[in-house]
N, C-alpha and C positions, 0 to 999 in steps of 0.2 A: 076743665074736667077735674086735672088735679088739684085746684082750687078749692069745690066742692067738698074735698073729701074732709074727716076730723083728723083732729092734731095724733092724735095715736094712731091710725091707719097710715096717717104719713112718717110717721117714727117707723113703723113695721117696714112699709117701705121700702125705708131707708137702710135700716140691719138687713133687713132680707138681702135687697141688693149687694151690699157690702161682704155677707155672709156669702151670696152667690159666687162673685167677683174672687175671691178671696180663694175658695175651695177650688171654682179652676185651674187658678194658677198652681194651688197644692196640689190636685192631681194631676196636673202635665208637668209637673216637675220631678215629681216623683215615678211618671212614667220615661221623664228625659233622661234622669241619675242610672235608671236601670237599664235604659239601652244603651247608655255612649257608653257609659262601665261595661255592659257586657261585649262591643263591639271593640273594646279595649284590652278585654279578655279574662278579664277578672270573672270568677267563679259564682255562682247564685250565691254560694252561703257566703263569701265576702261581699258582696252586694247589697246583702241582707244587713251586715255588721254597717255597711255608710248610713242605717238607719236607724242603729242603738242609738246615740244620743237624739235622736228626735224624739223617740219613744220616753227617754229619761228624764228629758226635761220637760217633756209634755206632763209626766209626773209631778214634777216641780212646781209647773209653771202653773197648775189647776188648783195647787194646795195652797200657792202666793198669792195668784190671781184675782181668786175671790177678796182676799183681805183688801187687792188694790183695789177692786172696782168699787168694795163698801166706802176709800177711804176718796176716793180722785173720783167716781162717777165712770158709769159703762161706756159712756161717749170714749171718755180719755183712753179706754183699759184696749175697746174697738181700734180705737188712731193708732193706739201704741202697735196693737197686731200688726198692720197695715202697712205700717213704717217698716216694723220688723223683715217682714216679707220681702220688702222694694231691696230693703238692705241686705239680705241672704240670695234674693237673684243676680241680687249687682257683685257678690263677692266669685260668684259661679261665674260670670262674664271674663276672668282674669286668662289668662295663657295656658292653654292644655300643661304644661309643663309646671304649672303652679298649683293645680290641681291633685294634691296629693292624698291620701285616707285621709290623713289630719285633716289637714284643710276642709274637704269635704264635709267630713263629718263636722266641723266646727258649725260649716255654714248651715248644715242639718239640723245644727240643734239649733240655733238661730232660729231656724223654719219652725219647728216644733213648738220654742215658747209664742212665736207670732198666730201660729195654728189654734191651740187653746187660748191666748187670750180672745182671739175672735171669737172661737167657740164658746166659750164662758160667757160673754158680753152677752151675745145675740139670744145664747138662750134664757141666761138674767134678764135682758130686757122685755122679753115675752111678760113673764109675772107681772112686769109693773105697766104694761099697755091693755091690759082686759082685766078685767073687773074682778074681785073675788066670786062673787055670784055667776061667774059665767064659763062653770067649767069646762059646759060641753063647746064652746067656741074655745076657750084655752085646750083642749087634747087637740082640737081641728087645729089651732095655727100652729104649735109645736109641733103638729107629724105633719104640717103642711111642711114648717121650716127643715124638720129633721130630714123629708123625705127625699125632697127637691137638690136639699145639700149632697148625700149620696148619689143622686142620679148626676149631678152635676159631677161629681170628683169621678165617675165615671166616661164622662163625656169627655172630659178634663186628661182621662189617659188617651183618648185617640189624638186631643189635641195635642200632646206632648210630642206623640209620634210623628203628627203630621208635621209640625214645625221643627223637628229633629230635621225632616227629611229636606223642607224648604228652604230652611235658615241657618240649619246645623245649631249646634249644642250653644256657642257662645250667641248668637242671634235670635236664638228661642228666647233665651232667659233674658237680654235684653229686652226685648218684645214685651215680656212679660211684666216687666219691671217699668217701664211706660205706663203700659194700661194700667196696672194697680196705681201707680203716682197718682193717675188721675183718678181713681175712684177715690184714693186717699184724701184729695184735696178735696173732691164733693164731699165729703163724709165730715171734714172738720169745718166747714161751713153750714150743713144740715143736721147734725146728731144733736139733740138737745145740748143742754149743758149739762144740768142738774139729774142726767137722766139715772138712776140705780145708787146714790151717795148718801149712806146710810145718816140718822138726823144723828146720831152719836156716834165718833169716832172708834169704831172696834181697834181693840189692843190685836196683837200679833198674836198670841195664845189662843185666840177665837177662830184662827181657822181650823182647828178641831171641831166637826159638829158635835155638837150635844145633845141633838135630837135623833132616838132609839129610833124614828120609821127613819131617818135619811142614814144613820148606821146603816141600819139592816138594810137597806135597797142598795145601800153603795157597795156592799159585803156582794151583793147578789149579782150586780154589775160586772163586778172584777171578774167573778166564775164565768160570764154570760160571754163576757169577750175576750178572755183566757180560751174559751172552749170555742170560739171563731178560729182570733188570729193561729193556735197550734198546728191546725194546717193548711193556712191560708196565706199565711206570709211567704214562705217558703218552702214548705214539703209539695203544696199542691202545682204551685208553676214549676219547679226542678221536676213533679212527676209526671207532669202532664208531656216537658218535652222530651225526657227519655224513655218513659215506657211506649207513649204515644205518637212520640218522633215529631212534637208536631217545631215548628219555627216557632222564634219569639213575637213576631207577628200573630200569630195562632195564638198563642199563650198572652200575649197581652190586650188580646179581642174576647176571649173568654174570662178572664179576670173584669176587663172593663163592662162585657155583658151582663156580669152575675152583679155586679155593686152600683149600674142603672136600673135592671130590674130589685133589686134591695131597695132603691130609694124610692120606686115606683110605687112598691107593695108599703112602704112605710108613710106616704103622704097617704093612702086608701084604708089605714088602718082603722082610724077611727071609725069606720063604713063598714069594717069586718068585723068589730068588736061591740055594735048594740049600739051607737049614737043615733040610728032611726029609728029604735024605742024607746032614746031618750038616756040612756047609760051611758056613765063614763067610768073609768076603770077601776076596781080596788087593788087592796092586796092579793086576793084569789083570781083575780087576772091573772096576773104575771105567776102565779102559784100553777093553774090550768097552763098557760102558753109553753111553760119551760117544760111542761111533762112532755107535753105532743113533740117540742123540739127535741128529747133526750132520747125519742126513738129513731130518729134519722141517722143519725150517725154508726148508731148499732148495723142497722141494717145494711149500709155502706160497707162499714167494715166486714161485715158477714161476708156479700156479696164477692168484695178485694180478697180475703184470707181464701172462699174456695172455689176465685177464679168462676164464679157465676156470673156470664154477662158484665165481667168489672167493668169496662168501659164504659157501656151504657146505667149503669147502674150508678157509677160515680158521677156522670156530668148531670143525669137526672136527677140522684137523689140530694148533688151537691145546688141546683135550682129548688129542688123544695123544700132545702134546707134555710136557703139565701131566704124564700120567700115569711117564711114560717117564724126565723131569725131577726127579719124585720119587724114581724108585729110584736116581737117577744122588747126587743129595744125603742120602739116607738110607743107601747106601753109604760117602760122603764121612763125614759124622758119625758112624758104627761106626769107620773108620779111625783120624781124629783120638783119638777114645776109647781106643782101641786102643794107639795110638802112644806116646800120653803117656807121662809119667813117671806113677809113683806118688805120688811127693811133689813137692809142688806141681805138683800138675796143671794148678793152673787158668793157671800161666803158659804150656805150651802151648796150651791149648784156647783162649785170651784171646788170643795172638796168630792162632792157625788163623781165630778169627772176626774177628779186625782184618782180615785180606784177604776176608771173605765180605762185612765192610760196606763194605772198600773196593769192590770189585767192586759194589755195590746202587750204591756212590755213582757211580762212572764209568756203569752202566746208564741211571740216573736222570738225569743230564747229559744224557746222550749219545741220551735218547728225545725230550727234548725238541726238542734243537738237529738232530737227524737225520732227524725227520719233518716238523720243521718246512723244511726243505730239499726234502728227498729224498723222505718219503713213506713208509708200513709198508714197503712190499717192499723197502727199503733197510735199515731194519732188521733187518729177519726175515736178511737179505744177512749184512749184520754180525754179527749172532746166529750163525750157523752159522758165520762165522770162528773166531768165540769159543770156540764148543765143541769145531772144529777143534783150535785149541790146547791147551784142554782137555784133548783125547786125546793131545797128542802130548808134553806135561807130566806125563801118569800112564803113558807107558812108563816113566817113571825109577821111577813107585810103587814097593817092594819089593816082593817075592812070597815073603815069609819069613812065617813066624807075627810076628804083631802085636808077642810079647812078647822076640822075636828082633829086631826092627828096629829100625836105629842111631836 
């Protein structure tokens, strides 16, 4: 059967999987850091800080990344993730007693550049497996990958739990660090060679893009996930269990619900957004999405400030925010694809996702230190600036076909 198939469906394949594999382990690992720290006694907002350097070198690692996958090929930029990963579970494995901020956070950022280069590969490698002419299957496999990856890192936090509870902390991450080896080794026997390695060696000065629509969508990005993570990082699970009293079990079954259903709504996007009349996204996409998203937040906050139905109003409007949030980034990541060069892709797409980690990172800040003032409804406040912006940063989107835009 798998014989039958073409040499590009079995490339897809093969990142897909790798992509799958990968984001598991990201999200059980990051559901394992939050509970042994918290069963350790460490505070939400210092919990929050073991995951600034993931956030900052994810930054880093999306501005460099590209340049490497243009210069070594995505196969290589994929292997290197993969290794990365195996190498920051295996540092987590050492002696409770070794396990210090530092340390932690070192092995965090570790995670973080392993995270983006995967991420930068798999969605670089899309562009170069379907055809230029075939954009409406190009938006279907990007929200197939973008969608799937979400609901897995989803899935990925109950695993964390479960194996906290069977294996404990140092047994999880071993565990973990097994299974990836081995996808690792599939992956450097299967991944092309030549796959994404631009025919002219780009200089270091070229991960700047130079292309106004991948400026302006990457501008729009940063606001798009600034106005998520603000209160999702951290204002939302700290309020969920002290206003709401619920356990960390509670709070980490509701966070993993809202970011399965996110991936869910983002593999169906292209099915929401006109691909069975035939349409694939412009600029005035993402221009309409972000408007409908900028009203959610308001309304939340109304709701919080005067104590109408807050409860039910925050876990509802924070699901149809999740859902609504999804097609607005599953738009985003067709576009970026879209936009790129041919050759060497992955230095657009490595800078587009530099401003999505910058954006996680100002979110991420900005939850902590804002509700620690202000309070969610402050957030939710800011959040809907964000997205404000947002929209007002995707009028400039083009509204030319993708393979038309400067």
């Amino acid at each position: 059967m798998l014989s039958k198939l073409s040499p590009q469906i079995k490339q897809y394949l093969v990142i897909t999987g790798n992509y799958w594999a990968f984001t598991l382990t990201d999200g059980a690992l990051r559901m394992l850091v939050v509970l042994y720290f918290y069963t350790l006694g460490y505070s939400p907002l210092n919990i929050a800080l073991l995951f600034l350097f993931y956030e900052i070198f994810g930054v880093i690692t999306n501005l460099v990344g590209g340049w490497l996958g243009a210069r070594l090929g995505l196969n290589k930029t994929m292997n290197i993730g993969l290794a990365l990963q195996v190498i920051a579970l295996l540092m987590l494995s050492v002696p409770s007693e070794y396990l210090t901020i530092v340390y932690v956070m070192a092995a965090q950022a570790l995670s973080g550049i392993a995270k983006d280069l995967n991420k930068m590969s798999a969605k670089s490698s899309i562009k170069l497996l379907v055809p230029e002419n075939a954009q409406g299957k190009l938006y279907q496999w990007v929200a197939i990958l973008t969608g799937s990856k979400n609901a897995l890192k989803g899935i990925g936090f109950f695993l964390g739990g479960l194996l906290l509870s069977l294996l404990e902390f140092k047994g999880a991450v071993i565990a973990m660090a097994a299974l990836l080896s081995v996808v690792w080794l599939f992956s450097l026997y299967a991944l092309k060679e030549d796959l994404g390695k631009a025919k002219s060696k780009p200089k270091f000065n070229e991960i700047f893009s130079k292309s106004q629509s991948i400026n302006i969508l990457s501008a729009a990005r940063l606001f798009l996930f600034a106005a998520r993570d603000i209160w999702f990082v951290v204002a939302l699970p700290v309020y969920l269990a002290a206003s709401f009293n619920w356990d960390h079990w509670w709070v980490g079954g509701f966070m993993a619900t809202w970011v399965i259903g996110y991936g869910i709504v983002q593999s169906f996007a292209p099915y929401l957004t006109g691909k069975k009349q035939g349409k694939v996204p412009e600029g005035k996409s993402a221009l309409l999405w972000a408007c409908y998203l900028a009203v959610i937040p308001v309304l939340i906050a109304l709701a919080i400030d005067a104590d109408f139905y807050a409860k039910q109003a925050l876990i509802i409007g924070l699901l149809v925010f999740g859902a609504v949030f999804a097609i607005n980034s599953s738009l985003h990541s067709y576009l970026i694809v879209s936009y790129a060069r041919g050759d060497g892709v992955s230095l657009d797409v490595g800078f587009y996702y530099m401003a999505n980690a910058m954006g996680r990172l100002i979110g991420t800040v900005l939850s902590g230190w804002v509700f620690q003032q202000y309070g969610l409804a402050m957030c939710l406040w800011i959040s809907a600036l964000f997205v404000v912006i947002t929209a007002i940063i995707s009028i400039k989107l083009p509204n030319t076909l993708p393979e038309q835009a400067s």
